[in-house]
N, C-alpha and C positions, 0 to 999 in steps of 0.2 A: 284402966280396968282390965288391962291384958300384959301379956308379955308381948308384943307386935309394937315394934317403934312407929310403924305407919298408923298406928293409932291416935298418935297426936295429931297428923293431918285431919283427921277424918274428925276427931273433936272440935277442930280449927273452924270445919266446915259447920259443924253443926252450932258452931256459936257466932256464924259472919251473921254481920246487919246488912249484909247486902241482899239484893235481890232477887237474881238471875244466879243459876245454879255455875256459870260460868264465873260472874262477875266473884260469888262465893270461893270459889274455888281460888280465883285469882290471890285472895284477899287472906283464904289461910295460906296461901305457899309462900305469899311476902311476908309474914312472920315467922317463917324457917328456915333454921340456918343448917348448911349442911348438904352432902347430893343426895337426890332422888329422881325416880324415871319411874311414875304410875303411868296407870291406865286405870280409869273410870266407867262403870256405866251408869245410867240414867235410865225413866223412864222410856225418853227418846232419845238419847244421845250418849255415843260413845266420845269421851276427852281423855286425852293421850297430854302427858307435861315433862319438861325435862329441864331441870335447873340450871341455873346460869352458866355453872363453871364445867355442864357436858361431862359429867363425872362418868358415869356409866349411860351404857349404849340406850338406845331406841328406836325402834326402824317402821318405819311407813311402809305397808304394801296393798296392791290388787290385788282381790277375788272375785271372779264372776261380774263384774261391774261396780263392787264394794270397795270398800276399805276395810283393810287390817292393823294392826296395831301389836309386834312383836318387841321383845326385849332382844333378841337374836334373828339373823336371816336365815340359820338353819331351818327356825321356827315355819318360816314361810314356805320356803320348798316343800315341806312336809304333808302340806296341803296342798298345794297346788297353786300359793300365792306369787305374783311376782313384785321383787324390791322396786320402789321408788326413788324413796330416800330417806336419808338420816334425820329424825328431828331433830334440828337444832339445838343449841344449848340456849335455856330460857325464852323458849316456844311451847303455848301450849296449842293444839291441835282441837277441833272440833269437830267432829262429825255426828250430822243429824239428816235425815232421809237421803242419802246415798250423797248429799252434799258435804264437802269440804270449807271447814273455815280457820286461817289461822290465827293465833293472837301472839304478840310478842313482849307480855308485861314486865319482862325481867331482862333487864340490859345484861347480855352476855358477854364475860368476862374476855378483857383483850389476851390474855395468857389463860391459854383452857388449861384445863386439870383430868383431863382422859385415865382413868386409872389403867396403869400399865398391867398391872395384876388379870385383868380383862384377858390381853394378847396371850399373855405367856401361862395362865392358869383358866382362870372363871369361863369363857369359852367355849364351846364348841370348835371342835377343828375345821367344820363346815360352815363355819360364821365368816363374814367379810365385816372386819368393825373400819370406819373411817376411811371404805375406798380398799382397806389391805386382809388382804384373804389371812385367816389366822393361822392353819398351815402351815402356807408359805410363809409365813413372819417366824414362825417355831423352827422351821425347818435350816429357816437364814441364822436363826442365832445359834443354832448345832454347828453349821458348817462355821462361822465367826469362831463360835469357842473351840473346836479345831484348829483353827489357824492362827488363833493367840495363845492356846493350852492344849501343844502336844505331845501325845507320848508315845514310846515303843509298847503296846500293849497286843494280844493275841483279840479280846473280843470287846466290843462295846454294845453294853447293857444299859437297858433303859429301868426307870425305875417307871413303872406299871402304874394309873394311864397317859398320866400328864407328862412324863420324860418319853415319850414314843417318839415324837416327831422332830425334838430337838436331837436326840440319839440316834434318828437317819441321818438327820441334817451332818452330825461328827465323823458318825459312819462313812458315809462318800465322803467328805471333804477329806477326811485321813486315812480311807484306803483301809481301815479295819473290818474285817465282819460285823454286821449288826447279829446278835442273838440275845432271844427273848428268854435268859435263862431264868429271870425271876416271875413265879406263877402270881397271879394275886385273886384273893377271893373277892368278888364284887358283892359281894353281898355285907360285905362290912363297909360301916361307913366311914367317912373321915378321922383319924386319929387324932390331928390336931387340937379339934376342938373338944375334946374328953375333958373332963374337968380334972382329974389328979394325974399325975404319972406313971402309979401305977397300972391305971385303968389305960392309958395311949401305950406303954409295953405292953401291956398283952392284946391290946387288939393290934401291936404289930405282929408279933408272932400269928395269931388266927385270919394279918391279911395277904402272909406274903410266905412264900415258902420257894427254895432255890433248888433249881435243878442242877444236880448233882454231876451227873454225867458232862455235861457241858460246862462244866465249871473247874474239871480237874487238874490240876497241874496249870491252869493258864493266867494269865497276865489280861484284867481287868478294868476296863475304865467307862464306872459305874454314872450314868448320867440323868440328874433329874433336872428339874424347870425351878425351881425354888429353895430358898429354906425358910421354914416357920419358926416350926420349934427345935427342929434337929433330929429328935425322938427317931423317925424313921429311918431316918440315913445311918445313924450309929449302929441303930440294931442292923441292918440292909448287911453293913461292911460286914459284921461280924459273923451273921449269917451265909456270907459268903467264902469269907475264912475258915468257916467252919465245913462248907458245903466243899473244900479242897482247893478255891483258889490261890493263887503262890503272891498275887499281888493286887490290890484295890487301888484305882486311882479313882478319887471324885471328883465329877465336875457339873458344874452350874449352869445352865444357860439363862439365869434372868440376871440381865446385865446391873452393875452396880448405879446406873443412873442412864434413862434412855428417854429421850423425848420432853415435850411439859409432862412432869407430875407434879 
């Protein structure tokens, strides 16, 4: 009835013969396939579930003598939560009058599937996913891709927000200046997901514009976290060509294969 894929859940729910709004629950998530990481409430009860293969995050925390239930542990900071722990993969979590109860209906996969795209993109810088500050993990793969891809360059440029901390990370490891020559309008949203091409070029041009002065004559090596579509990096280069740099180098920090995915 919607555009929301979590809507098949919630239809799942509303057609169990079961009885207990847990047991229901249980019973639509065993007929879906695929990851997911809700949180539920109830008349009197908050349920937190996280599928088998631990696709994306989930994190348990205290408030006040309570429980929380975040998708990130920036989330918790924010209030004044403290972390506990990671829900499991194919655990789902019950909380009802300040008590805790867990359930584990779904055998967790011996080879998780943590989606890496989490660390190096989907994140917060101030999230810890799996024990590992994400940050520091961005940070570690800048200085890595330094020391596997380097070059005589004058400045390394990050591409604005998600290449920041992998572009410190190249910065120190290869003794270049970090500068922030490319501006970007936060008020525009992600380009990728525009439906035609024409419409992701022009919300490149309205989100990214290069400072001129810091970009003349010098020898650049432009550093983002991904590629999707491309659309941004091509225009980025040219824009910076055109902004008076004498050379572009690009480079990557989300490795060609890191971890289980």
């Amino acid at each position: 009835s919607t555009t929301a894929d979590s809507e098949v859940i919630v239809q799942l729910l509303a057609r169990s013969r079961e009885r207990s709004i847990e047991e229901r629950l249980i019973d639509a998530l065993s007929r879906v396939k695929g990851a997911f990481s809700l949180v539920m409430q109830t008349s009197d009860s908050l349920i937190a579930a996280r599928d088998a293969h631990g696709f994306r995050p989930l994190s348990l925390g205290r408030l006040d003598g309570g429980w929380v239930v975040a998708s990130e542990t920036c989330a918790l900071d924010l209030i004044g939560a403290s972390f506990e722990r990671d829900i499991e993969p194919g655990e789902v979590v019950v909380i009802r009058r300040g008590r805790i109860r867990t359930l584990r209906p779904f055998k967790s996969e011996a080879k998780g599937a943590f989606c890496i795209f989490e660390y190096i993109y989907f994140s917060r810088p101030d999230s810890n996913l799996n024990g590992h500050n994400v940050y520091d993990f961005r940070k570690d793969l800048g200085r890595a891709l330094a020391r596997e891809h380097p070059v005589v360059a004058d400045l390394v440029v990050p591409v604005l927000d998600s290449g920041n901390t992998a572009a410190l990370g190249y910065a120190e490891a290869s003794g270049i200046p970090y500068e922030q020559a490319i501006i970007r309008n936060h008020y525009v949203r992600r380009t990728f997901i525009e439906p035609s091409q024409s419409i992701r070029h022009f919300g490149v041009k309205v989100k990214h514009n290069a400072v001129k002065g810091a970009l003349q004559g010098k020898r650049v090596v432009l550093v983002d976290d991904s590629i999707v579509r491309g659309t941004t990096l091509s225009k980025l280069v040219t824009m910076l060509r055109n902004a008076g740099a004498n050379e572009v180098h690009l480079r990557i920090s989300s490795p060609a294969t890191i971890g289980p995915c």
